[in-house]
N, C-alpha and C positions, 0 to 999 in steps of 0.2 A: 767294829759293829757300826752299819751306817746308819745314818741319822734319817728319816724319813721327815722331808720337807713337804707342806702344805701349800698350793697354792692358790692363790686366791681369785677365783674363778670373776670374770667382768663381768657386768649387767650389762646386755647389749640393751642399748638403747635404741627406737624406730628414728628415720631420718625422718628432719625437721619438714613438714610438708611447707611449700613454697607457693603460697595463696595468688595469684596474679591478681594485680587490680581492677576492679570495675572498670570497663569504659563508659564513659558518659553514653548517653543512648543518642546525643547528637553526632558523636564521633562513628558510632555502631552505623547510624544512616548512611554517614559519608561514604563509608565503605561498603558495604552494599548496594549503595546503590547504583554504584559501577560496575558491580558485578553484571555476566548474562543470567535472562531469564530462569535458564536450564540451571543453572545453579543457583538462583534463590528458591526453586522448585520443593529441592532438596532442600534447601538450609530450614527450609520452613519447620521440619520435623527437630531440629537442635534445641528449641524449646518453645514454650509458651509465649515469652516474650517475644521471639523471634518471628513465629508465628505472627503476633499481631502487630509487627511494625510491616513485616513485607506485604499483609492483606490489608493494609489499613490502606486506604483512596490519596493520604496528601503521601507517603512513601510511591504507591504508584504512580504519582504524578513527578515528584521527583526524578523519581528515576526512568523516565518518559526523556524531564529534559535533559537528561545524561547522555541517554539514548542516542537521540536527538543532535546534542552536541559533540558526539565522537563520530557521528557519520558525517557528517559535513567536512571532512578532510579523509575518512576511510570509507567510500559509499560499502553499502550492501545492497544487493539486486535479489528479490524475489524470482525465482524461475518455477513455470509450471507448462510442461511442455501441454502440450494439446496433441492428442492419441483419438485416430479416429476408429472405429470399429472395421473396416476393411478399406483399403486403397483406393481413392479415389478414379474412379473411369477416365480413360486418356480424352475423350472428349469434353470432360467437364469443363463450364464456361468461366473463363477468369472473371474476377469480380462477383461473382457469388459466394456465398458463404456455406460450408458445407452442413447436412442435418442430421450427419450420422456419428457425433462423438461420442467416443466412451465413458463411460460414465464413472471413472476414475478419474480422481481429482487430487494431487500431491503438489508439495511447494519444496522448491530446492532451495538454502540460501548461497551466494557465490558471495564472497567478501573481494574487496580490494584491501588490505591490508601494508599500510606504510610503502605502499608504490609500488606492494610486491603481489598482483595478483593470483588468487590462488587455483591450482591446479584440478580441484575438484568442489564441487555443491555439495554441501551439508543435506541431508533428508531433515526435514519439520517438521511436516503432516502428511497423514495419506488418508484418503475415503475413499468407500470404494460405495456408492450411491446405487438404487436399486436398477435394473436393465431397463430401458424404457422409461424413467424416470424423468429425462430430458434428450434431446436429440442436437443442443445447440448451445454453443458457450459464448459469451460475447464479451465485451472489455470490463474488467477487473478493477476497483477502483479501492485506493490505501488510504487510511486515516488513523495516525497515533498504531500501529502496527494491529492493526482489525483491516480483513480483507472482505471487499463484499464482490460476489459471484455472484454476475447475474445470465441467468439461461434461459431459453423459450418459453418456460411452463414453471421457474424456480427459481427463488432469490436463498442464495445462501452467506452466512454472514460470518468467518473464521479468525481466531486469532491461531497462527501459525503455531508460536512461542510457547504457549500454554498448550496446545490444542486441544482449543474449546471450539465447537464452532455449533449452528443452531442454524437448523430450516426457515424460513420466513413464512408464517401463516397466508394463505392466500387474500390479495386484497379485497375489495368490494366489488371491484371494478374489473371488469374480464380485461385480459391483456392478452396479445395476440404473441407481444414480446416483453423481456423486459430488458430489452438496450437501451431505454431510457431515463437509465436509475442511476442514483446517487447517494454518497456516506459521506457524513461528517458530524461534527458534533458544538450540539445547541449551549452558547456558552452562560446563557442565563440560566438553566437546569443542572449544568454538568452533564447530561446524558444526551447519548450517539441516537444519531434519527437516520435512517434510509428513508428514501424517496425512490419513487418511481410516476412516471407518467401514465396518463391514459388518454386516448380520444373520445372526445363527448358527440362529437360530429366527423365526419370526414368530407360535406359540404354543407356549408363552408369548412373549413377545419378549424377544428377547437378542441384544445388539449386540456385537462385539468393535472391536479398532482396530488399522489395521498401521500400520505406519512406516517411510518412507524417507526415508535420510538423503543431503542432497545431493553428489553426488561420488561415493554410491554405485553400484551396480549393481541391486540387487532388495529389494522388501521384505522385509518381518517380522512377526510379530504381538508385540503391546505385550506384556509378563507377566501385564496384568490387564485386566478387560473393562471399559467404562463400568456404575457402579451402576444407571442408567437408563439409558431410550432419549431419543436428541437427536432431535429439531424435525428433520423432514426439510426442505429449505428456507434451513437455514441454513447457513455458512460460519463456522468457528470466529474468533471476534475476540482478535489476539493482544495482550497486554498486556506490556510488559519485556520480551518477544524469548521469556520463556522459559513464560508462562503463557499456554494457549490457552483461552478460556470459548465454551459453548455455550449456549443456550435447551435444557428439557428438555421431552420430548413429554409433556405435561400430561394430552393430550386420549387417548392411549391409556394413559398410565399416569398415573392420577389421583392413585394413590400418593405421587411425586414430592415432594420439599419443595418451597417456595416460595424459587428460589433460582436460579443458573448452575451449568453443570457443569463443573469446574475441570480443566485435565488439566496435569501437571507436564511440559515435556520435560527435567528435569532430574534424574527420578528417575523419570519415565513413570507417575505414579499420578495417579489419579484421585480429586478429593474436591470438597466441593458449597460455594459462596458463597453466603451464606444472602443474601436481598434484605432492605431494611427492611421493619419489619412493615406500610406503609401501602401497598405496591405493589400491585396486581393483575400478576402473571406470564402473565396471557393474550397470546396470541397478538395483534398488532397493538397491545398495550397498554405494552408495554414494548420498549426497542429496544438494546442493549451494542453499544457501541464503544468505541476506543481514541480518547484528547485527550490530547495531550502526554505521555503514558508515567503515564497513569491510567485502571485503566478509568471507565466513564462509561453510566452510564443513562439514559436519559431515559424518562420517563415520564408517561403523558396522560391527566389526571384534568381538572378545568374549565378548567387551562391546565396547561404542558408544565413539569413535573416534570425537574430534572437535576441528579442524584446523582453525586458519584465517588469514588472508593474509589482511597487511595494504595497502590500494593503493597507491601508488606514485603516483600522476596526473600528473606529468612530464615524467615521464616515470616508468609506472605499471612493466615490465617486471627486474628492481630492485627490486622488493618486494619480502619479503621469508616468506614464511609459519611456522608457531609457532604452536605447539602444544597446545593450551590454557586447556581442559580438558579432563577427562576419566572420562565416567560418566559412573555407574554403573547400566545402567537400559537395558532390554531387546525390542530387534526390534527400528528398524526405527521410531525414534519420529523428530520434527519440534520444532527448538525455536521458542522462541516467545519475550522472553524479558529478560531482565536480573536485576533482582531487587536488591537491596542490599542482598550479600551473598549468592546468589542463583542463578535458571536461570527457567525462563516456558516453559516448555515443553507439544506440543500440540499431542494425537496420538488420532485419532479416534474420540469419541464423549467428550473429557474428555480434558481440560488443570491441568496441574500437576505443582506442584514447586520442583525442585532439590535442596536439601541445601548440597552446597559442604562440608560444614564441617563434616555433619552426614551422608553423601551419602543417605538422607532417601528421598523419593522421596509421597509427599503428595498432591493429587487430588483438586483441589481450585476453581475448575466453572465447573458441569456438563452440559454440552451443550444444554442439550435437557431437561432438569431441571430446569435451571434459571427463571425467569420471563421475559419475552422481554414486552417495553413498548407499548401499542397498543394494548398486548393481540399476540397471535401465526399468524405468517401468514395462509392464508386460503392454506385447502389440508397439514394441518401439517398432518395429520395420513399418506402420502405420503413423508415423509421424509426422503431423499436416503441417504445425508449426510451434510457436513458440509463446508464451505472455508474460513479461516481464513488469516489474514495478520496483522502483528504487524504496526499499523497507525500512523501516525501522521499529527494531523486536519492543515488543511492551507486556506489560503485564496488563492489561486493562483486562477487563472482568466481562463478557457477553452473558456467561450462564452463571444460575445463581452457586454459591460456593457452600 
């Protein structure tokens, strides 16, 4: 007879859950704030908390100088080709600017990445602005990764990263153009001002400047006017956020020193950057831009001349010009970045790398070659040229959140 054994069934137990610990929320910063834009976009939604470290203003500043601090050995280049509305007539005169662009407006990013250039541009942004809206796109000017566009009839104001970007209300003051505008930002407020010029006379000539500040509603005029008239043509180059420099119009006011015209957004005056004594300030002969939070001249005598001038923010007009390099290359080229050993240089459709040791000067992004993501903007066979700006991605805030 067999014996019928019971057994004795187990209590499953649930496994033990494994809590991970808090990170300090200074440790959470660290790491984020290295992060790209495009991914704290998203992260924002992982919680509440998270939410209000990456929209909080001292997180975006920080991580501004992360930004900031990783481009300075791995540039990134802004690209926005310029697509006109039909082909330009075989007669058209060189040195004009042409009135028929398309009113599509996209930014590519191109990184250099630890020496290794990359093979295609990133899509950022794309608008596509109403027909007739503007007829003329003129030089592009970066601050803290905010781009301001300015056109014949329209200032537009765009953070790529985020893409937010915002129309600029019309000034006070009729403007025929607005080439003669400027971005940077006012360091006793925190908050981004554009500028643009106007003429109050054209004889004698006499220019004023309004000012809006971002966030707000309408302009202003500055307290004081510029001493001279600015280089129709140009876009003011901002240096430290808070100093904006222009070329002065030589050619109608011979008077002029030999020098840049300095405008404060920190106190909104206007005063002059003398040049070294050995520059020609002519037109095509001398070119100011911003490299790493210096301005930066270059200049084209039997080979390319490049100066920079570290700002004092207490007082610029202490600062003296250094000769940093002679580079051996022919015509007027555009940095763009300065990587380990070298420096990129943009002319035409083509970015280049200078290797100061070899003076050899080697081609590393053909422009209109690359791959852009998305595929070409429409009306590529319409492509007049190119506008470039060495960027750097931010979270800054243009429209309200």
């Amino acid at each position: 007879m067999g014996v019928k054994t019971m057994s004795k069934k187990r209590k499953r137990t649930a496994p033990a859950v494994v809590t991970a610990p808090e990170l300090p929320e200074e440790i959470i910063v660290e790491i984020l704030a290295r992060l790209p834009v495009k991914s704290l976009l998203r992260f924002k939604s992982v919680s509440r908390g998270w939410q209000a470290i990456i929209s909080g203003p001292s997180f975006i500043r920080t991580h501004l100088r992360c930004s900031a601090s990783r481009r300075e050995h791995d540039p990134s280049i802004l690209i926005t080709p310029n697509i006109l509305l039909e082909q330009l007539p075989e007669d058209f005169e060189d040195g004009y600017w042409p009135a028929n662009f398309n009113t599509h407006i996209s930014f590519y990013q191109w990184d250099w990445q630890r020496g290794a250039p990359l093979a295609r541009a990133k899509l950022m942004d794309a608008r596509d602005f109403p027909a007739g809206e503007f007829c003329s796109i003129s030089f592009f000017a970066h601050c803290d990764g905010l781009v301001l566009t300015p056109t014949d009839s329209k200032l537009y104001l765009f953070n790529p990263a985020t893409r937010d970007a915002i129309t600029l209300p019309d000034g006070h003051r009729s403007h025929n153009t607005h080439d003669a505008a400027g971005l940077g930002l006012d360091p006793v407020t925190g908050k981004y001002k554009v500028v643009q010029a106007f003429y109050r006379s054209m004889d004698p000539i006499r220019m004023g400047m309004e000012v809006f500040t971002v966030g707000g509603t309408c302009w202003r005029e500055a307290a004081t006017d510029p001493p001279y008239p600015i280089t129709i043509g140009t876009t003011a180059v901002s240096v430290r956020g808070c100093y904006l420099f222009w070329c002065m119009d030589r050619e109608r006011y011979p008077d002029a020193p030999c020098g840049l015209l300095r405008f404060s957004l920190r106190d909104e005056a206007f005063r002059v950057t003398v040049l070294p004594d050995s520059l020609d300030p002519a037109p095509g002969k001398v070119l100011p831009i911003e490299l790493h939070g210096e301005l930066c001249i270059f200049h084209v005598k039997e080979a390319v001349m490049v100066y920079t001038l570290s700002i004092n923010n207490d007082d610029p007009d202490d600062s003296q010009w250094d000769l940093r390099y002679i580079l051996s290359v022919d015509g007027m080229c555009v940095p763009m970045g300065l990587p380990n050993g070298g420096i990129l240089l943009w002319g035409s459709r083509t970015i280049h790398r200078y290797e100061f040791s070899t003076e050899k000067l080697t081609p590393v992004c053909e422009l209109d070659r690359i791959r852009y993501q998305g595929g070409r903007p429409a009306g590529w066979k319409n492509l007049y040229t190119f506008t470039l700006l060495p960027y750097t991605e931010s979270l800054v805030r243009i429209t309200a959140q």
